[in-house]
Structures are given as structure tokens and as C-alpha cells.
C-alpha positions in Angstrom: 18.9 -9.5 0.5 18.5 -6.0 -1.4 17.2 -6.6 -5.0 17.0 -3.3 -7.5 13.6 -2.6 -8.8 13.6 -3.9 -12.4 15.3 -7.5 -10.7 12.4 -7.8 -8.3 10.1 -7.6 -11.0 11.6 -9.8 -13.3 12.4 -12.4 -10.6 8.8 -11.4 -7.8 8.2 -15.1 -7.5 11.9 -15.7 -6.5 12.0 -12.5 -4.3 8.5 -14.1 -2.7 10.0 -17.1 -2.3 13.6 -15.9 -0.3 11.1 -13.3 2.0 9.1 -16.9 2.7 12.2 -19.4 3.5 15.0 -16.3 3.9 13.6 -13.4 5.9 13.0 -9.3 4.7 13.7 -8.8 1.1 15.0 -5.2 0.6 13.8 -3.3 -2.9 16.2 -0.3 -4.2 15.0 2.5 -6.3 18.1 4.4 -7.7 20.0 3.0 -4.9 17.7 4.0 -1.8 15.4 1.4 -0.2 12.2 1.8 -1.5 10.0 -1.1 -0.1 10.1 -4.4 1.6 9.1 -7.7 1.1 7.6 -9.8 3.7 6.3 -13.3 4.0 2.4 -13.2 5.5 4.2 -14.6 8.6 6.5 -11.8 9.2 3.9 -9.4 8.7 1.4 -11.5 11.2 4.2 -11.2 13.7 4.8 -7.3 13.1 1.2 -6.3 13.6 -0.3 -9.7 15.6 -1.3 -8.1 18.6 -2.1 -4.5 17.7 -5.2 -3.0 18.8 -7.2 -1.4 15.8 -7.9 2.2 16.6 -11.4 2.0 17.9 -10.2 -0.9 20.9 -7.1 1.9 21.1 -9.5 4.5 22.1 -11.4 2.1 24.4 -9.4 1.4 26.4 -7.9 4.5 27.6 -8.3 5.5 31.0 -11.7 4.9 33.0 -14.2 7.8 33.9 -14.7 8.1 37.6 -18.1 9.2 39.0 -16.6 12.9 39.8 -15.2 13.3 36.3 -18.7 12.1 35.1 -20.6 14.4 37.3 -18.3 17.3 36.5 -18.3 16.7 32.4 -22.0 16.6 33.5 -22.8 19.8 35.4 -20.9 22.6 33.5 -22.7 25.0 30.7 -24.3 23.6 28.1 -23.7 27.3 26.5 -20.9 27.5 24.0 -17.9 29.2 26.0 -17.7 32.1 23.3 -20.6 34.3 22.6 -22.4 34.9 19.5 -19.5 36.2 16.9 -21.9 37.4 14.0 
């Protein structure tokens, strides 16, 4: 259901209550959406199982002993020389 701003403020308890028993509730501002109401549930169910960012960058792809050694062995020198 789409509610305009100034009703979904008068009526948040009802717009609370139809996103908990109803689904999405859909706010307009001067006719365009502008937000949307979930209940917890939907939202649990939208995000569940994403990994926060630090598990993201965890589990990207292994380092093998040659990409180790490699990483390892080149100059420890910054690649540009001295610019001042």
C-alpha cells in the first residue's frame, strides 16, 4: 500500500501495523516513493545471511605459496624515486 507522507505520520502505528500483518508499505513525497516500511521480519529476511564487510574481505580467494613468495621477494623500495 503507498501512503503520502503527512498520512504515514498521522497514522505510523497503523502503517507499522499493515508492513507487520500486510507486507512493504510504500511512503510518497510529492508523489515519488520516498521510503519504505518493513516489518523486522522482512528486513531479517533481506539482509539474513549477508556477510559484514570484514568476513566479505575474508573470504576472497586463498594465497598460494608462490603468490606468497612472490609478494615476498620483490623491492621493498618504493617503485618511484624520490620526487622532492
Amino acid at each position: 500500500m503507498e501512503w503520502h507522507l503527512q498520512d504515514a505520520k498521522n497514522h505510523f502505528s497503523k502503517v507499522v501495523q499493515k508492513a507487520r500483518n500486510e507486507g512493504p508499505q510504500v511512503v510518497t513525497l510529492r508523489g515519488e516513493r520516498a521510503a519504505v516500511v518493513l516489518s523486522a521480519a522482512d528486513y531479517d529476511a533481506l539482509i539474513g545471511n549477508r556477510p559484514d564487510i570484514i568476513e566479505d574481505l575474508l573470504a576472497g580467494p586463498a594465497w598460494d605459496d608462490e603468490l606468497a613468495a612472490s609478494i615476498d621477494a620483490r623491492a621493498k623500495l618504493p617503485s618511484r624515486g624520490n620526487i622532492f
